[in-house]
C-alpha positions in Angstrom: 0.0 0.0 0.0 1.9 3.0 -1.3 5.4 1.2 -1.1 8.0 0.9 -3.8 8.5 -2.5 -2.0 5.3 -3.5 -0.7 4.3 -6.6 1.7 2.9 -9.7 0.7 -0.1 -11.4 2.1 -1.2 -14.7 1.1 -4.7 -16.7 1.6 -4.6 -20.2 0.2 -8.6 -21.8 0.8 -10.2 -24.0 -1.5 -13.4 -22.2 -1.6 -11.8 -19.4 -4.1 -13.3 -18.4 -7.3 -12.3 -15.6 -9.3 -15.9 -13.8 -9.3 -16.4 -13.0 -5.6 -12.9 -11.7 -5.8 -11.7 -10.6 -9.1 -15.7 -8.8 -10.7 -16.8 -6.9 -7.8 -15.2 -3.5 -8.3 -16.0 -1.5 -11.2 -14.1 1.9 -11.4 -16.1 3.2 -14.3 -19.5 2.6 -12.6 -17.8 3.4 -9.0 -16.8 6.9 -10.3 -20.4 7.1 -12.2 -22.0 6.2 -8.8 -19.9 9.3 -6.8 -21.4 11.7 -4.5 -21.8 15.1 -6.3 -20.7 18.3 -4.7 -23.6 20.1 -6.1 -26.9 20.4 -4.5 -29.0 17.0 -3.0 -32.2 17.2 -2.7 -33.3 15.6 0.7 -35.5 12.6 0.3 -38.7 14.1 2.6 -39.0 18.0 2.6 -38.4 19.2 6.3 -39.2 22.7 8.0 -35.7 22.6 9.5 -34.7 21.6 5.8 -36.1 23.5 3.3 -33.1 23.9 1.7 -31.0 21.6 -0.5 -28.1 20.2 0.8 -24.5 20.7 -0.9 -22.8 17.1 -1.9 -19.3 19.0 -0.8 -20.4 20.1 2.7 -21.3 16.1 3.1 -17.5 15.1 2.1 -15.9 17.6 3.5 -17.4 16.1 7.0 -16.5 12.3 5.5 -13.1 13.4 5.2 -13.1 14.5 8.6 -14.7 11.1 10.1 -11.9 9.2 8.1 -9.2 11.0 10.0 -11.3 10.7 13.1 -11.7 6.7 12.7 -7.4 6.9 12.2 -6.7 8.5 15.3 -9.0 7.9 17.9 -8.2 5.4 20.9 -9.5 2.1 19.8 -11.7 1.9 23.1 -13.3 5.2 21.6 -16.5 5.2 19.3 -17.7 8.3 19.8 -17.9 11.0 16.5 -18.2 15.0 16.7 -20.6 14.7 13.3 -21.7 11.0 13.3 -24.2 9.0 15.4 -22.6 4.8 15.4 -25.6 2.8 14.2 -23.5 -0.4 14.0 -20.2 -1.1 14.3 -20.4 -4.8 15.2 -18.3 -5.9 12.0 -15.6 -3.3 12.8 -12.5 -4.0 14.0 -11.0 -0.5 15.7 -7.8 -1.7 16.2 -7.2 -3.0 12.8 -9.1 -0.1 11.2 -10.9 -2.9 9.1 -14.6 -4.0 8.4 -17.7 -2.1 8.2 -18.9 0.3 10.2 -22.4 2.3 10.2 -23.1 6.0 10.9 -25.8 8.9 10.6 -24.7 12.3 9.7 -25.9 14.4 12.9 -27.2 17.4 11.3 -28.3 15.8 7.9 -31.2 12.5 6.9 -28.0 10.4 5.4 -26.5 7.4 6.7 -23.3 6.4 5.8 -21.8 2.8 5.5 -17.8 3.2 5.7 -15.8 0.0 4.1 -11.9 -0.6 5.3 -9.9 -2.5 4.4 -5.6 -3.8 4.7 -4.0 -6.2 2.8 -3.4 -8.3 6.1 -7.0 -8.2 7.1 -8.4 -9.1 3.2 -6.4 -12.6 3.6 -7.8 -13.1 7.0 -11.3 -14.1 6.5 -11.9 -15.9 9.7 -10.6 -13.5 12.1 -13.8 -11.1 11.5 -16.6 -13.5 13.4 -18.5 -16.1 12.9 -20.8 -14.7 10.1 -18.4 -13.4 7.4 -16.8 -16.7 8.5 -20.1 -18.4 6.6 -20.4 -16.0 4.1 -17.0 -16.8 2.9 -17.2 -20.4 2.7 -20.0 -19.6 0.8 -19.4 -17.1 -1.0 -16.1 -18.6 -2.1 -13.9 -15.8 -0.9 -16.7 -13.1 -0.5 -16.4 -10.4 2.1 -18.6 -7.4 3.2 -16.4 -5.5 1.9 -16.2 -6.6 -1.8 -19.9 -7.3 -1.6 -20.6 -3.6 -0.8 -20.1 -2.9 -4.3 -22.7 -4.7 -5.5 -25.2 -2.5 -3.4 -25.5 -0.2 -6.2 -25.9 -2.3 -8.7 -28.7 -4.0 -7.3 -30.8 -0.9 -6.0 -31.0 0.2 -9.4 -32.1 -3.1 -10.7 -34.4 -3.2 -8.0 -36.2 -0.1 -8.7 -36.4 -1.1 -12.2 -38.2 -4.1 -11.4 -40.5 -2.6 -9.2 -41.4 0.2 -11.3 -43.0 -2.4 -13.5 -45.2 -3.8 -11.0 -48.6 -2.3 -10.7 -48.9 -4.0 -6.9 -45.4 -2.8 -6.0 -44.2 0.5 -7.5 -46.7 3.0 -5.2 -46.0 0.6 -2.2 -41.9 -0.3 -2.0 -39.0 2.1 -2.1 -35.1 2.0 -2.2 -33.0 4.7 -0.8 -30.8 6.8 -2.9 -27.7 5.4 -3.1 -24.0 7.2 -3.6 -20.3 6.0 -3.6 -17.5 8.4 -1.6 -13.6 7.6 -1.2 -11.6 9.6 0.5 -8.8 12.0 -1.2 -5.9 10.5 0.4 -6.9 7.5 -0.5 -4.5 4.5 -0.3 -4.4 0.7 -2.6 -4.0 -2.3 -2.7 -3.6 -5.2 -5.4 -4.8 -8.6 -5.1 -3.6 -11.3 -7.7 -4.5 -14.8 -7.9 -2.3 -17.9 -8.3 -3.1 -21.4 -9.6 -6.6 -20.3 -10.0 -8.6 -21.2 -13.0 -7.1 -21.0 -16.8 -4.9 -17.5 -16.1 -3.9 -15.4 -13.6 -5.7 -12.3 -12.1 -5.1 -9.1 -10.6 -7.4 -5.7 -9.7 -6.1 -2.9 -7.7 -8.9 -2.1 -4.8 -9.4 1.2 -2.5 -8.4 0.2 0.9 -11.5 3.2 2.2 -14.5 3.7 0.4 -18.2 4.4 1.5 -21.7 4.6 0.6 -23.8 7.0 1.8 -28.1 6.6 1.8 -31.2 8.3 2.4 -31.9 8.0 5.8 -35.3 7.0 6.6 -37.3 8.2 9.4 -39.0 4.6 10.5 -42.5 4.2 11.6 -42.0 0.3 12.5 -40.0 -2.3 11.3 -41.6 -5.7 9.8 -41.7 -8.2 13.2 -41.0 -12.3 12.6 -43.3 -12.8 14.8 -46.1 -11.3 12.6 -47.7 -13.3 10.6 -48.7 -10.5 8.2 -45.2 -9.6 8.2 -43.4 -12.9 7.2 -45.8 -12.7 4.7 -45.3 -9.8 3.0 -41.3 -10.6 3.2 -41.6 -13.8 1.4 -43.8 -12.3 -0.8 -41.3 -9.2 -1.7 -38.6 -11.6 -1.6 -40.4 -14.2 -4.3 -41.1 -11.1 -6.5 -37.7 -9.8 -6.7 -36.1 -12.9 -7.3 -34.2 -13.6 -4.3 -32.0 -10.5 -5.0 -32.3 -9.3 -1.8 -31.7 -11.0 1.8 -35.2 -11.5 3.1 -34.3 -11.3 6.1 -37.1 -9.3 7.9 -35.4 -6.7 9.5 -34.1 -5.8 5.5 -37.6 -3.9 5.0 -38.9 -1.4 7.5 -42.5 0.9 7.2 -41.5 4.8 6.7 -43.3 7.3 8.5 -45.2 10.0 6.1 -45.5 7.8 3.1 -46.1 4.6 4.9 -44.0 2.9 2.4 -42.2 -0.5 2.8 -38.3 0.6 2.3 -36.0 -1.8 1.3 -32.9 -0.7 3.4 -30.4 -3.4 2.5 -29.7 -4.0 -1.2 -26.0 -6.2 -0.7 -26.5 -8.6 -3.8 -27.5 -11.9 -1.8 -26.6 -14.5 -4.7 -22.9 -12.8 -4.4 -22.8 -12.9 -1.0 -23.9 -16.6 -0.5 -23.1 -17.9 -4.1 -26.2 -19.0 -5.1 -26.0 -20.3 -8.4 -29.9 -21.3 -8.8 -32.8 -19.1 -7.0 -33.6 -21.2 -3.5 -37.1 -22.7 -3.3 -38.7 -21.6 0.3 -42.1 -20.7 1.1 -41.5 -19.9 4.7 -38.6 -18.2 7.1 -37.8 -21.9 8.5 -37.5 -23.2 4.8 -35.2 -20.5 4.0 -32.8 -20.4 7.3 -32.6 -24.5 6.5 -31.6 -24.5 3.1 -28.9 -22.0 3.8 -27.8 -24.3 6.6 -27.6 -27.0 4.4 -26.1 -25.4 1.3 -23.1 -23.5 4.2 -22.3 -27.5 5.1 -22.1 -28.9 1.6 -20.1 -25.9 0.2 -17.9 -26.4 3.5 -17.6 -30.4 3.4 -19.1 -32.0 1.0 -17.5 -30.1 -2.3 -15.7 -32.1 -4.2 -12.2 -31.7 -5.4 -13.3 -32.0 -9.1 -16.7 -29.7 -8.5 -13.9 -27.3 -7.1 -11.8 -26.8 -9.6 -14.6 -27.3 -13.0 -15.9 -24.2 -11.1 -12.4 -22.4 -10.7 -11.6 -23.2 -14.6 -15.0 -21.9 -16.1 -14.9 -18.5 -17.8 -17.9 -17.0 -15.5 -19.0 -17.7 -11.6 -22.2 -18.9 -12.6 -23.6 -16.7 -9.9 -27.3 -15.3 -10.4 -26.6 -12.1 -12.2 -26.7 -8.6 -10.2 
């Protein structure tokens, strides 16, 4: 990272494919997909925000937050212009994972990415979860899967806009990428895996900022109206998104279902077929049982026809 003579890292697993990995980042789209610093409309006219609100005054406190994230004492999660909405999947003392804040003063949230070289080849050292969604994922991370979020909003709004039952009554926040100016590289290059090698360079920061929505209730799994209307949401869009329930909440003023997590859920648990499941206990089982075959029951050959092929076979974002 920034070194005429730089470290090396190695993960050797024989879960790896080249998608998860190697297709995730897009610079073109990722520069398409930036924050602007002109004006931003906010998603629900306020009183106290009548105005628009300047992309640049947004960065310039981004910026800030990164330096803040730097320095601070690791026992220290307290921001001068952020409120920590989850910080679970962060590691402080690494400076790696995913952390999630809300600007103080204006309806965004922002989900900040880090990553090192020494933490990318260290999947199992981030928890139990992105323990299963790599084995699954064959070398996915939250990290590479965040790019997919933008993708996959815009897919879902396309969808949904040609639904007469679902386009006046779900809703996707608006979605931007943001690096930081002094931002700092890494490169990640595959060995002995399928018919060539690979390489892409990938920003060690980067974030995604969102519409914050001002929630009325959130969908309940002990509601039977409400594991209803998740399977149903989750059938019509194809599996796309995780249906997990706590994924779509009710906004206040429109009374809209908001879809608040749109991480690409094929990518992140490499589904190459849409799973069958008519109920919450269908679907947590057959993600049990898919996490123990890709896990154990994978064969050598099944392995590597899968490394050699010339696409993941992954349902498309």
């Amino acid at each position: 990272m920034g070194s005429t003579n730089p470290k090396v890292y190695r993960l050797f697993h024989n879960n790896l494919e080249v998608g998860p990995i190697f297709e995730q980042y897009d610079r073109d789209y990722f520069l398409n997909h930036i924050l602007p610093d002109g004006k931003i409309q906010v998603r629900i006219q306020d009183d106290a925000l009548k105005n628009d609100i300047l992309g640049s005054d947004l960065k310039a406190l981004l910026e800030d937050l990164i330096q803040e994230i730097l320095s601070l004492d690791y026992r220290c999660s307290k921001y001068k212009n952020f409120i920590v909405l989850k910080q679970r999947d962060f590691n402080p003392k690494t400076h790696a994972g995913l952390i999630i804040l809300k600007f103080k003063k204006y309806p965004f949230v922002v989900k900040i990415f880090m990553e090192t070289p020494a933490t990318f080849v260290s999947p199992f050292s981030k928890g139990f979860e992105p323990m299963i969604f790599f084995i699954m994922g064959s070398g996915i991370n939250r990290y590479l899967s965040g790019f997919s979020r933008l993708k996959n909003a815009e897919k879902i709004r396309e969808i949904i806009a040609k639904s007469s039952t679902w386009k006046d009554r779900v809703d996707v926040p608006r979605k931007w990428f943001w690096e930081p100016k002094d931002q700092k590289w890494f490169e990640v290059r595959s060995e002995n895996m399928g018919t060539h090698e690979h390489t892409v360079k990938l920003p060690s920061t980067y974030a995604i900022i969102c519409d914050a929505i001002d929630i009325d209730t959130s969908l309940d799994i002990f509601d039977t109206d409400h594991r209803k209307l998740g399977m149903e949401l989750s059938h019509f869009l194809g599996v796309r998104i995780d249906p997990h329930i706590t994924n779509f909440v009710i906004e206040k003023r429109t009374n809209k279902i908001i879809i608040v997590d749109t991480e690409h859920f094929p990518t992140m648990v490499g589904l190459r077929e849409p799973l069958e499941f008519e109920s919450y206990p269908e679907w947590y089982w057959q993600l049990m049982q898919k996490c123990f075959h890709d896990g154990f029951l994978r064969s050598k050959e099944k392995r590597l026809t899968i490394q050699y092929r010339d696409e993941t076979g992954i349902i498309a974002c």
